[in-house]
DORO-279236 format. One record per residue: z, x, y of N, C-alpha, C in turn; residue in three letters. Coordinates in steps of 0.05 Angstrom, whole numbers, plus 5000, padded with zeros to 4 digits. Each point is the difference from the previous one (the first is absolute). Layout:
residues N
ZXYZXYZXYALA;...
***
This chain:
residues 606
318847113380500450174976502249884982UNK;502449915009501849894982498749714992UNK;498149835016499149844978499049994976UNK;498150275006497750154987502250004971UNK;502350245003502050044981501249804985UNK;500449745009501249764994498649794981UNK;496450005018498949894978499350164980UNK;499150364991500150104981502250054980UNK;503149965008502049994984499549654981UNK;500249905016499449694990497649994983UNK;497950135011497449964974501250164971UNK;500950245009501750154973501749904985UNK;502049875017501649804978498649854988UNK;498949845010497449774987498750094976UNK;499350195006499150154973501349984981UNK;502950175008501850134983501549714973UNK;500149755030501749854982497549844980UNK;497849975010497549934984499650074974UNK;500550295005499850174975501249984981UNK;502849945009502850014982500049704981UNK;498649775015499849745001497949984975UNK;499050185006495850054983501650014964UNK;501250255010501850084971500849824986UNK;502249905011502249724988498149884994UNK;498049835011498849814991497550064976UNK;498950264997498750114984501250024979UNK;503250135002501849954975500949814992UNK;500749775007500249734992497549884986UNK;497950025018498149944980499350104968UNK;500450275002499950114983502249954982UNK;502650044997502149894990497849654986UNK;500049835015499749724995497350054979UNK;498250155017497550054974501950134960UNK;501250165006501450114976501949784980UNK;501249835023501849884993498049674985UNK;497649925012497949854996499450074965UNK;499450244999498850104980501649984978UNK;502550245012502449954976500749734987UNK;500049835019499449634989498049944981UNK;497350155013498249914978499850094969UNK;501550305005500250144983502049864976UNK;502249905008502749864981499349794998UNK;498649775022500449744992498149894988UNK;498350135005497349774991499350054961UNK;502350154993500149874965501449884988UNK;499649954984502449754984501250124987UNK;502750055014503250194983500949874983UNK;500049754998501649735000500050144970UNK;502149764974500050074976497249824985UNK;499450164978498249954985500049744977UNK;499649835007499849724980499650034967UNK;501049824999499150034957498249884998UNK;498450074978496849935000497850145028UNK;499750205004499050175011497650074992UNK;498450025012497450244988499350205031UNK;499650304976500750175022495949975009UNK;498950065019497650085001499750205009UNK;498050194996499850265012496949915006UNK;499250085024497749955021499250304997UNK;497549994986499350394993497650065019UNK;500449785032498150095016501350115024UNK;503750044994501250165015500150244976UNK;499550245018499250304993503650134986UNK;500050074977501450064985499550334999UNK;502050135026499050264996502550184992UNK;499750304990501650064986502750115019UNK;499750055025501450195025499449785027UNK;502149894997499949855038499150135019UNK;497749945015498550135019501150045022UNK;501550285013500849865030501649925006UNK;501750015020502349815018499349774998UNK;502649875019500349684998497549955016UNK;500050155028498549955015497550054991UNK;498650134979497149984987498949704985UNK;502649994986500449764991499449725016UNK;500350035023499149705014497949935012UNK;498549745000497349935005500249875029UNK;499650125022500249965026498149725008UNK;498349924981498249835001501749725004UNK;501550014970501149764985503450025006UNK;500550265023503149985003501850024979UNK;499550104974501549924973499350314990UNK;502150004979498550304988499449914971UNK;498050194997498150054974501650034976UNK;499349884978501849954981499450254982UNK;501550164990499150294980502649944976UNK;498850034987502450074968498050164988UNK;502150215002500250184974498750004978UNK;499850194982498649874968504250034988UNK;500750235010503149954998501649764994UNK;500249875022500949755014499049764981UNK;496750134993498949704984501349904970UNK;500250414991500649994977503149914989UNK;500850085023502849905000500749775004UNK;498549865015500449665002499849794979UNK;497150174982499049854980502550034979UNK;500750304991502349944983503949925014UNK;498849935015502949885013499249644984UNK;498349935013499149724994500349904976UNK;498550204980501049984975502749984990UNK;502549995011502250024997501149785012UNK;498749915019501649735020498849774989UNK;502849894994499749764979497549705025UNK;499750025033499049845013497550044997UNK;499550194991497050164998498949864968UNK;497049845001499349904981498050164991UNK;498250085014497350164997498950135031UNK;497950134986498550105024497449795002UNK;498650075024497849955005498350215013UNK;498150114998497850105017498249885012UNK;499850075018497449915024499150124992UNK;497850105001498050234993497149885029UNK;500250225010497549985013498050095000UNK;496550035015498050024985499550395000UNK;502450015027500050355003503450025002UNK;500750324984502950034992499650265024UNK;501650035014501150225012502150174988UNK;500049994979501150234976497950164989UNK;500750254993499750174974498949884977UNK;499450064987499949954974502350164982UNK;500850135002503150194993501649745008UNK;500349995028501949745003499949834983UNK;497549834997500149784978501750014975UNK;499250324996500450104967503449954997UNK;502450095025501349944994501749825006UNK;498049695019500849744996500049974973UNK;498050034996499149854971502350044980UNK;500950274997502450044979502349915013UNK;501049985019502249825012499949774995UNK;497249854997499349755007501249894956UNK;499050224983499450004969503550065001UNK;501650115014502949964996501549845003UNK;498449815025500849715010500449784976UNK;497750104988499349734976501350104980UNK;501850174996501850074980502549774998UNK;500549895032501949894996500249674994UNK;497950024999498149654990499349915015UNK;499950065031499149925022496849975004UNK;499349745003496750095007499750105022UNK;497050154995497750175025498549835000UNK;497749905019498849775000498250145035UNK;496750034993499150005026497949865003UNK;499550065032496849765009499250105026UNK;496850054989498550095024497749825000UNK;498650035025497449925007497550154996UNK;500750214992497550224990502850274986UNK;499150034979501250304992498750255004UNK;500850145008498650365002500950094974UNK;498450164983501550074980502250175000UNK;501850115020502250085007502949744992UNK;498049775019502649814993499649944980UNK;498349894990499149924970503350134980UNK;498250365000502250144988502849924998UNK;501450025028502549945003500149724993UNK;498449754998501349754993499849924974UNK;498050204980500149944974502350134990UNK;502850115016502150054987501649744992UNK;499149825021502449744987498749774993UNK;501549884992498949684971499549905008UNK;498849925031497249845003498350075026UNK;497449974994497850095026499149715005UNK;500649965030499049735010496550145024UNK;498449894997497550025013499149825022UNK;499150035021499049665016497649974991UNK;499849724987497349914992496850095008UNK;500950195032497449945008499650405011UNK;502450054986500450375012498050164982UNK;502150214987497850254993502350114986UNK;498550244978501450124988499050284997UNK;500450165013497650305001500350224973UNK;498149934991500150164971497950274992UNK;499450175022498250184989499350335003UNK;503150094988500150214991501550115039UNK;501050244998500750215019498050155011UNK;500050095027498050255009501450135021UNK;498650215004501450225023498050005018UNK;500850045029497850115017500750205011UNK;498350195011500650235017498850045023UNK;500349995023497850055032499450205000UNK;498050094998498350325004499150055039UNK;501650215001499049965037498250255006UNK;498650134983497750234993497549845025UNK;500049804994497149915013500350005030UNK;502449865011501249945029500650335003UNK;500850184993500850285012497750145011UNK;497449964970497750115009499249955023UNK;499449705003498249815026502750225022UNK;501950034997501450045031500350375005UNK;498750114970498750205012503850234983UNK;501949904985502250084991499750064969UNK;501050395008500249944961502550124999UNK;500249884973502350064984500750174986UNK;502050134999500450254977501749984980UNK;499949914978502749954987499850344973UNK;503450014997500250214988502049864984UNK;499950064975502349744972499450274972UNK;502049954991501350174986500249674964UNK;498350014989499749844985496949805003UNK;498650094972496849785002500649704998UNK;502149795001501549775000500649985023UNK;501550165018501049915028497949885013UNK;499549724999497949875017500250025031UNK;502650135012502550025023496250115020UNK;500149835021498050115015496849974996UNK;500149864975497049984987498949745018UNK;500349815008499049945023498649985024UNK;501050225010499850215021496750234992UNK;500349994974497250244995497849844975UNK;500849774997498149904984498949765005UNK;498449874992499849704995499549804979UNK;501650144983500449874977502750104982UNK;500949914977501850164981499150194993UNK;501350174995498750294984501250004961UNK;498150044991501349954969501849924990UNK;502350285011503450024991500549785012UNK;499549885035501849825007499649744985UNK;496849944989499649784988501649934978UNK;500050264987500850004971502649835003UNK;501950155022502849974994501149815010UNK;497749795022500949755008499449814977UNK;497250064987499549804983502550014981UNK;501550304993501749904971502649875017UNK;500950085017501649815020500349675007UNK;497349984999499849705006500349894975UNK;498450094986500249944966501949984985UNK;501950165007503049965000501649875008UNK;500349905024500849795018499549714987UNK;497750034990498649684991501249934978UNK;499650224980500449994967503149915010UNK;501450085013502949975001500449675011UNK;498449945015500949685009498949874982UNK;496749974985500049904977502149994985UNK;500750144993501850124972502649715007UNK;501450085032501649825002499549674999UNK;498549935019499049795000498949854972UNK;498650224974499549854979502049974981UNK;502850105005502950014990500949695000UNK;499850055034501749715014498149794991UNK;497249964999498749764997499249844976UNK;500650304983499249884973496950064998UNK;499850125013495450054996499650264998UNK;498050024977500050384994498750165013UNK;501050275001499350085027496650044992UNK;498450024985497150024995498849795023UNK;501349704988499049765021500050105025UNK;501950055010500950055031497750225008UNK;499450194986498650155007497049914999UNK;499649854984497649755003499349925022UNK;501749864998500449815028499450155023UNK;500750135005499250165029498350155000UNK;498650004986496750214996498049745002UNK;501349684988498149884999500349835024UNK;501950115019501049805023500149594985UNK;501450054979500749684984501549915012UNK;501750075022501849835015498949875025UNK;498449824999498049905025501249745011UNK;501549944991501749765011502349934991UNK;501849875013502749874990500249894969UNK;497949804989500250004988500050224968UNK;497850215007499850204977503150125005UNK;501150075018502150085002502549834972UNK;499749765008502349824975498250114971UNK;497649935007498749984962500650284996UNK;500250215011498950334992504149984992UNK;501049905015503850094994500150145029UNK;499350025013501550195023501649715016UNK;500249875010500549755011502149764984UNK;501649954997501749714992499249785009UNK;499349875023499349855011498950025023UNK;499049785018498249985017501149835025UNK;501550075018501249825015500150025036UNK;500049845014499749965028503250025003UNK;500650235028502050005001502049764997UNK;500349745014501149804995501149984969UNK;498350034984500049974971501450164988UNK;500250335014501950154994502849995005UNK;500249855021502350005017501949794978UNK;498949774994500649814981501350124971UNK;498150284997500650094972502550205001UNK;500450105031502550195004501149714998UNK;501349875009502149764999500550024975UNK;497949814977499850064968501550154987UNK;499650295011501750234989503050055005UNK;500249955016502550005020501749694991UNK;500049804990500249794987501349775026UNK;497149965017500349885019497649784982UNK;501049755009497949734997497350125021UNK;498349794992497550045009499849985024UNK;502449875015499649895021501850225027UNK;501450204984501350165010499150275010UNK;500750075020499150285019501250284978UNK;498350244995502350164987501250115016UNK;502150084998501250365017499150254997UNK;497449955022499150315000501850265011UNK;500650185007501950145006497450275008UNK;499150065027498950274990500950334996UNK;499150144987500750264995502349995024UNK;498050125025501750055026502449905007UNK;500649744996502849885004501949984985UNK;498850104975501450044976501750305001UNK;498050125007502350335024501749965007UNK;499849775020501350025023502549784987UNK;499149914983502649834992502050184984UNK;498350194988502150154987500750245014UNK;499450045017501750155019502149845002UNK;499649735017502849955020502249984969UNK;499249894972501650014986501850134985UNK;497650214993501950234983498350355011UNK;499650015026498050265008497149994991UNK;499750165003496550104984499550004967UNK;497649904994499749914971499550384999UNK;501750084969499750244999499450004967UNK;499650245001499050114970502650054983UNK;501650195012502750014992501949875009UNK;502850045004503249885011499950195020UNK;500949775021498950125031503950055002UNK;501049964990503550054998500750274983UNK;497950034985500950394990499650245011UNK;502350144997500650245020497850234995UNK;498649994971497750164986497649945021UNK;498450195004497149835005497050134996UNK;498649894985496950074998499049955036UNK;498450275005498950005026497249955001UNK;499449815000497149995013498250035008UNK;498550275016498850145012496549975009UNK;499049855014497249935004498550165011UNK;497950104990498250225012497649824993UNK;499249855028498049815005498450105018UNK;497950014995497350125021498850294995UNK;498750075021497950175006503050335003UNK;499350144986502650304998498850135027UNK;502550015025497650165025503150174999UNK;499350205025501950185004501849965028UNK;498849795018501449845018498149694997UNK;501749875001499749755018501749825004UNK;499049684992502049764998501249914968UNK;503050165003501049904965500849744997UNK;499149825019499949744988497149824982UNK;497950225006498149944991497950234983UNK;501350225004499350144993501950304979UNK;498950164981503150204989499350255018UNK;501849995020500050295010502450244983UNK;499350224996500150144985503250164996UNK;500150015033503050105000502249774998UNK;498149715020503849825002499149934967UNK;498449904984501049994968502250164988UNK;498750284998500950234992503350015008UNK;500249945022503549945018500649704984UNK;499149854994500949874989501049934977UNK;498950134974501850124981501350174998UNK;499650225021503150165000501949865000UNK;499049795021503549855007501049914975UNK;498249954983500249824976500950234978UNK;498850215000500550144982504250085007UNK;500150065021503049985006502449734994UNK;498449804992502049815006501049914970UNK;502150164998500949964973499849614990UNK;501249865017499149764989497849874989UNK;497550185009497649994980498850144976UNK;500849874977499250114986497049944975UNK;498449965023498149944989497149945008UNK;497750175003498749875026496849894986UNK;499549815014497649854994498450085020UNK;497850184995497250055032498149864992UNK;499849725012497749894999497550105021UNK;497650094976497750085021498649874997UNK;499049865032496949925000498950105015UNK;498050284997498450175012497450024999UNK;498550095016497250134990500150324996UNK;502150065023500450325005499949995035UNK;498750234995499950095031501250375010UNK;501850025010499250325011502450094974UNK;498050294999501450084975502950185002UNK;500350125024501550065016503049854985UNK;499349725017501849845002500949894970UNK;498150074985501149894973501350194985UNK;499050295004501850114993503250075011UNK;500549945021502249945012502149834984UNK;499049784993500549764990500750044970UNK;498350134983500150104974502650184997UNK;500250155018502550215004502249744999UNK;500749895014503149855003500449844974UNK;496849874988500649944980500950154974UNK;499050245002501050164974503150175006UNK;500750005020502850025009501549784992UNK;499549735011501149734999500450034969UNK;497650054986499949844965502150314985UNK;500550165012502250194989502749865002UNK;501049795015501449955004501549745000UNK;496849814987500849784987496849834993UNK;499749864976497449944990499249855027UNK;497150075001498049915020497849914975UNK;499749695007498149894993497749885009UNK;497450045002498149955016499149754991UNK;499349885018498849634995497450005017UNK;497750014985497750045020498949715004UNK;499549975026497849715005497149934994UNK;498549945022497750004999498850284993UNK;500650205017498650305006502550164992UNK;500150154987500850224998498450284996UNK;498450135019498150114996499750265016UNK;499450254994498850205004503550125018UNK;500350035025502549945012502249874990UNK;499949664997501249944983501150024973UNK;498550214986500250054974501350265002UNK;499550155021500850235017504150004995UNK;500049785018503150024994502349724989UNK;497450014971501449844973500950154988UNK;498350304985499450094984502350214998UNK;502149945014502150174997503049794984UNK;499749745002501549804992500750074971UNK;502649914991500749934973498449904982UNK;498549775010498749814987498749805020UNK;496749964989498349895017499649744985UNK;500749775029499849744979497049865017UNK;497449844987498050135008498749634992UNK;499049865025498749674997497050094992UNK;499349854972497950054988498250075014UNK;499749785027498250045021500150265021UNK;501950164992499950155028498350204999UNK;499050055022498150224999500750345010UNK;500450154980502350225001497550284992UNK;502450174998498250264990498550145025UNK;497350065003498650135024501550205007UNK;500050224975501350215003498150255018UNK;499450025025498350095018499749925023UNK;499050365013500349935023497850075018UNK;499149995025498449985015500450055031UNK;497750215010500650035015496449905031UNK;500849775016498249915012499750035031UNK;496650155013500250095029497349855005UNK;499749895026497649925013499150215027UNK;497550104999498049995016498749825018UNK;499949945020500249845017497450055017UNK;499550355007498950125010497349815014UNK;498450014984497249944998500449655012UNK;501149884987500849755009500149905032UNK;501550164999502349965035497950085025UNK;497650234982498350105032498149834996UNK;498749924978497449825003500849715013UNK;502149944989500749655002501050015029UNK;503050235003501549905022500150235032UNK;497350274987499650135014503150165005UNK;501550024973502650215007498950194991UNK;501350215003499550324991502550135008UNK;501050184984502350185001500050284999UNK;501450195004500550325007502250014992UNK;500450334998502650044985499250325012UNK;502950105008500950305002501850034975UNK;500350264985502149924979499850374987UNK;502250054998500450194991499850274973UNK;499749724985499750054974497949824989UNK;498550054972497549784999501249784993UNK;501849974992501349694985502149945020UNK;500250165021501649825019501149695014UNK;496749904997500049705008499149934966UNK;500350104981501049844973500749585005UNK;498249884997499749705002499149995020UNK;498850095012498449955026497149824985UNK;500549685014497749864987497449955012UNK;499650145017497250025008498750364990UNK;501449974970497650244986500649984975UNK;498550184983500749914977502250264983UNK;500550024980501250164988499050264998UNK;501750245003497850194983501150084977UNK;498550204981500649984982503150104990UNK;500650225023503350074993501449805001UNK;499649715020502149935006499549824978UNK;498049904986499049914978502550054982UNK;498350184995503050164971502550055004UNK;501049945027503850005009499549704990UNK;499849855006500149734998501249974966UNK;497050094983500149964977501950134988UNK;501050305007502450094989502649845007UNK;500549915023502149795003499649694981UNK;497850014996499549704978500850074977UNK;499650274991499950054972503350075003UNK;501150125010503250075005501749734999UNK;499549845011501249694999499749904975UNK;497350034984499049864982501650144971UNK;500750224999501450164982502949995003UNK;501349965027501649894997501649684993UNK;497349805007500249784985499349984976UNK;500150234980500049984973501750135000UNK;501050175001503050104985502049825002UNK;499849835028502549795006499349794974UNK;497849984998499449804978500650044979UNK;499050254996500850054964503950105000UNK;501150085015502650034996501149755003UNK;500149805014500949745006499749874966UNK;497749984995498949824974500450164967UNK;500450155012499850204973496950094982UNK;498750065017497750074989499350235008UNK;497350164989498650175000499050075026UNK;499450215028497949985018498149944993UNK;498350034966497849994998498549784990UNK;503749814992498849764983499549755031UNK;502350065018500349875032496850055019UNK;499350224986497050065027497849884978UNK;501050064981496949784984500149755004UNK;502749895008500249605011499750045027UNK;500250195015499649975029498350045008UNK;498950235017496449995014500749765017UNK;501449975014500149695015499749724989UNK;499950064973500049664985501449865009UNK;499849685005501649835004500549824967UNK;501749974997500549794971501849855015UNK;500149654976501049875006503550004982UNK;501849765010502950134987499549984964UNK;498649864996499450024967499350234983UNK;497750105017498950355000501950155003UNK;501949985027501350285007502449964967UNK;500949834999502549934974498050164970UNK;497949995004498750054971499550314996UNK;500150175028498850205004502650215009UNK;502649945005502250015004500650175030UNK;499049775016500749995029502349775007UNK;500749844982502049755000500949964978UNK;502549935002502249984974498949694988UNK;500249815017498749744995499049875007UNK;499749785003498549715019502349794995UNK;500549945029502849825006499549935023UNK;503049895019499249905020502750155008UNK;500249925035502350065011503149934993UNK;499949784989502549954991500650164976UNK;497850044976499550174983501550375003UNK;499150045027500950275006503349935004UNK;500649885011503149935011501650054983UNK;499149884975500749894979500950284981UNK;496950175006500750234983501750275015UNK;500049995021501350155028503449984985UNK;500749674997502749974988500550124978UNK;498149994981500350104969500650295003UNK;498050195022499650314998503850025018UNK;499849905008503650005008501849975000UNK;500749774975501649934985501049765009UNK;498449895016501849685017499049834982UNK;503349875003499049694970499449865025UNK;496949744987499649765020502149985017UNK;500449865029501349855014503350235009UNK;499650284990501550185013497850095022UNK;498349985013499350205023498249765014UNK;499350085029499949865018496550125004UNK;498549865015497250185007500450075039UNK;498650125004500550025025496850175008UNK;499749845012496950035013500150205025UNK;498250204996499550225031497449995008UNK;498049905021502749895013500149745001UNK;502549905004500749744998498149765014UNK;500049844990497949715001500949935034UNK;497949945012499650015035500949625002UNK;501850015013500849725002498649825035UNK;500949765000499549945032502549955007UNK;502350135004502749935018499050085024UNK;502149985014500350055032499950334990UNK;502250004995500250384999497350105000UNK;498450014974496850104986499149985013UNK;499949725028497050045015500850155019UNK;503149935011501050225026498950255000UNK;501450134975498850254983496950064998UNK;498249845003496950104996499149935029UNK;501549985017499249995023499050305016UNK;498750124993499750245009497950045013UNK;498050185009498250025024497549914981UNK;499850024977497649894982500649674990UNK;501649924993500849815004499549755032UNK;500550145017500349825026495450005005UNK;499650264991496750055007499549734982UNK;499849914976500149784991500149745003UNK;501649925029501349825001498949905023UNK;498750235015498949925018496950074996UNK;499550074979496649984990499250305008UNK;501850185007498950304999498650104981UNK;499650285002499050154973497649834998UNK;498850344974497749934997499349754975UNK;498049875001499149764986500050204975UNK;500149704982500050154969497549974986UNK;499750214993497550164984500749774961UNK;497650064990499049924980501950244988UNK;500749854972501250204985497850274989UNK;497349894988499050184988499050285029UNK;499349775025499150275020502450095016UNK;502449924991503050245012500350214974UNK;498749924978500850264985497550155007UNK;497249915001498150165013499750255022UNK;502349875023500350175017502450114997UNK;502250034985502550154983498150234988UNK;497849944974498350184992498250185021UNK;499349895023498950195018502050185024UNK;501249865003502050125022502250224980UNK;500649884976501650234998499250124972UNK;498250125003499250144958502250135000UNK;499350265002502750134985499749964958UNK;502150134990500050124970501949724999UNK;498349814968501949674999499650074973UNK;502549794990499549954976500049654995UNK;498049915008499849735007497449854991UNK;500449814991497849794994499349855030UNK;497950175008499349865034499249765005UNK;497949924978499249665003502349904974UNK;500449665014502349904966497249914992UNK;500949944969498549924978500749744997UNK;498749785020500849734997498049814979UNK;501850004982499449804971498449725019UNK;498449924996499849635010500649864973UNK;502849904989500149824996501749705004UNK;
***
């Protein structure tokens, strides 16, 4: 027996010190993995100082988005051990007019590649950063191997377009598409019920049709049409060619090769990278035989960090400060506010702001579609508290729409990118039937005990009846009346002149400015700019300050995103990632509910 005892104390320790041993060395590793990273994170850019004779390049096939996605730890590519390069449209804009000021800095360059992982809003306000650049006599100068008419756009802002002899130049007109899932619901035996408060709200049309329905046609066609007329317009500014031609040209598809590209004017020359590389030297006033100093965007950050902090919009040394405020994504009432606007931490987040006497001034940049209406009105509330107590100026992105427009429409002043797609004053309310589906295909079938007839109210193996029908629609129409009064008191208009532009219309920022849903068409720096004026700050008295602040890769940031979703990550947990269009598909089925949301985006191809 006492052996018995002796070798089970001994197996227990064994354990015990195993265990303890398991730890330490799990944490060391881990430490060394962080500490690996944090290396990769600081060292692998060039801090060093910036040479005279410089050309900055910006590579527009890294994604220029408006809100840093995510922790440090989202940020890294487990593949390539390195993390993923993200700037800002912030950061960009701020770099470009930093550059402009630094005597090492000669010009820009663009890469342009054959697909932009931007906006077209984005572009809109490279392009005017890019048209402020050349204020200072600095050339813009780009070169692709095929243009999309996106890049096209953005590179006919500066004084020369380089082409590869043997690329492409895509010239023929804008289009929209929409996925209709009417056909796939039928075959699986699922219908749809949508209830919308406006003959425009396309919100759900999808789901019960298979095709556009008039209104939605109508109001994409004047949308797109709008979108176009507006890059023409620019593009035949910058090139010198009237916009009639341009509009030629892409009906008659005349751009069929590199060369029509030089003879038509869209193109300067025709050159193999090598050839280009020769002509950056040229510019840069290097002999023929000399390498230029490319410098890219990214290190150009990072150089002006270690030098003088973060390239900013304002004086990062004044005690004043314009607040920055990003309301990026899908409006829900919980989720992830790194990727998404949940309704209350926003809402908490200009209180804080609305309290902090040192701000006196706030910039809400929206890029929305919408989403729960709930949550936007939440959101609308802090803002019209906040804007009692110091100008709130709205800076809309890509989308500012339905939700999004939800909680603009309380701002001082709406500053509004030609391109954005805003308005979709309407709302909707969407339930699936499942019923019929689930017993033929998967042999389910369901029961219900329930007390009252609307007890199991969303129960999706039946369909609606007609009471619960008309609760629905009185909650649509209750939301929908109160997203006109917020509208017309915010803007100063009529309920009656706000519900004749609404019905769920979507307009673009040119429309909403003409129809007086937007003060103007500008860009972000634009709003900053006017945020100072509505407050009385002269230039270079106030500081900007971003909420929330730009996600870095230190030690700290990734320590900090080390959390139980984070580590699922790291070790390949969690579920695999869904297609963007079929995660909002099953968002739209799993949770209907009363939205004020544009459910499919309206993606422009150009």
């Amino acid at each position: 027996m006492n052996s018995f005892f002796k070798t089970f104390f001994a197996c227990l320790l064994a354990i015990f010190v195993s265990g303890i041993a398991f730890v330490i060395l799990s944490f060391m590793m881990l430490a060394g993995l962080i500490a690996t990273i944090g290396g990769i994170g600081s060292g692998s850019k060039s801090a060093g100082p910036v040479h005279p004779h410089t050309i900055l390049r910006i590579d527009l096939a890294q994604p220029i988005v408006d809100k840093s996605k995510g922790s440090a730890i989202d940020l890294f590519d487990y593949n390539e051990f390195s993390f993923r390069e993200q700037t800002t449209l912030y950061e960009a804009v701020a770099l470009i007019g930093k550059a402009a000021e630094d005597p090492v800095i000669d010009g820009i360059y663009l890469n342009v590649p054959m697909a932009i992982p931007s906006s077209v809003s984005t572009l809109y306000e490279l392009r005017q950063a890019l048209a402020e650049f050349r204020e200072s006599g600095k050339f813009v100068v780009s070169y692709a191997d095929v243009y999309s008419q996106g890049g096209y756009y953005l590179a006919s802002a500066g004084d020369k377009v380089y082409l590869n002899p043997q690329g492409g130049l895509a010239w023929q007109g804008l289009a929209s598409n929409v996925i209709f899932y009417k056909g796939l619901l039928d075959k699986l035996g699922v219908q749809a019920e949508l209830i919308r408060h406006g003959k425009f709200k396309g919100a759900g049309e999808p789901f019960i049709r298979e095709q556009l329905s008039d209104e939605n046609r109508l109001q994409m066609e004047s949308m797109t049409r709008s979108v176009w007329d507006y890059l023409v317009s620019e593009i035949a500014e910058s090139r010198e060619i009237a916009a009639d031609s341009l509009q030629s040209y892409a009906s008659r598809l005349a751009v069929a090769t590199p060369r029509d590209a030089v003879r038509l004017g869209f193109v300067d020359s025709l050159y193999y990278r090598d050839q280009m590389t020769d002509e950056l030297a040229r510019l840069s006033g290097q002999d023929s035989t000399g390498e230029p100093k490319i410098l890219p965007l990214e290190d150009y950050k990072f150089a002006s960090r270690r030098s003088a902090g973060r390239a900013t919009m304002g004086n990062a040394l004044a005690t004043d400060e314009i607040a920055l405020v990003y309301a990026d994504g899908d409006i829900v009432d919980a989720g992830d506010r790194n990727k998404q606007i949940v309704g209350n931490a926003l809402a908490e987040t200009l209180a804080e702001i609305r309290k902090d006497d040192d701000v006196k001034a706030v910039v809400l940049r929206v890029n929305s579609p919408g989403g729960s209406a709930l949550a936007a009105e939440i959101i609308w509330r802090e803002v019209s508290l906040l804007q009692q107590a110091k100008p709130v100026i709205v800076s809309m992105g890509n989308y500012a729409a339905s939700g999004g427009y939800y909680i603009s429409c309380g701002a001082e002043y709406i500053v509004t990118a030609p391109t954005t797609l805003t308005g979709s004053i309407g709302v909707f309310g969407l339930t699936f039937n499942v019923g019929e589906g689930a017993r033929e295909h998967l042999g389910l079938t369901a029961d219900v005990v329930k007390t009252n007839p609307a007890a199991d109210l969303g129960n999706m193996f039946r369909p609606l009846s007609p009471a619960e029908r008309l609760y629905i629609q009185n909650g649509v129409d209750t939301v929908y009346a109160r997203f006109v009064e917020l509208v017309a008191r915010g803007r100063n208009l009529t309920a009656d002149s706000v519900d004749a532009m609404a019905g769920g219309r979507v307009w673009t920022g040119v429309q909403a400015m003409e129809n007086g849903l937007a003060d103007c068409t500008g860009t972000l720096r634009d709003a900053v700019r006017i945020a100072a004026e509505h407050a009385g700050l002269e230039p270079g008295d106030y500081a900007v300050r971003q909420y929330p602040e730009p996600e870095t890769s230190s030690f700290a940031s990734i320590l900090g995103s080390l959390t139980g979703s984070a580590v699922a990550k790291i070790t390949g947990g969690g579920m695999p990632p869904l297609g963007a269009e079929a995660l909002r598909v099953r968002e739209m089925v799993t949770d209907p509910g009363i939205k004020a949301q544009v459910p499919y985006r309206i993606e422009m191809q150009y």
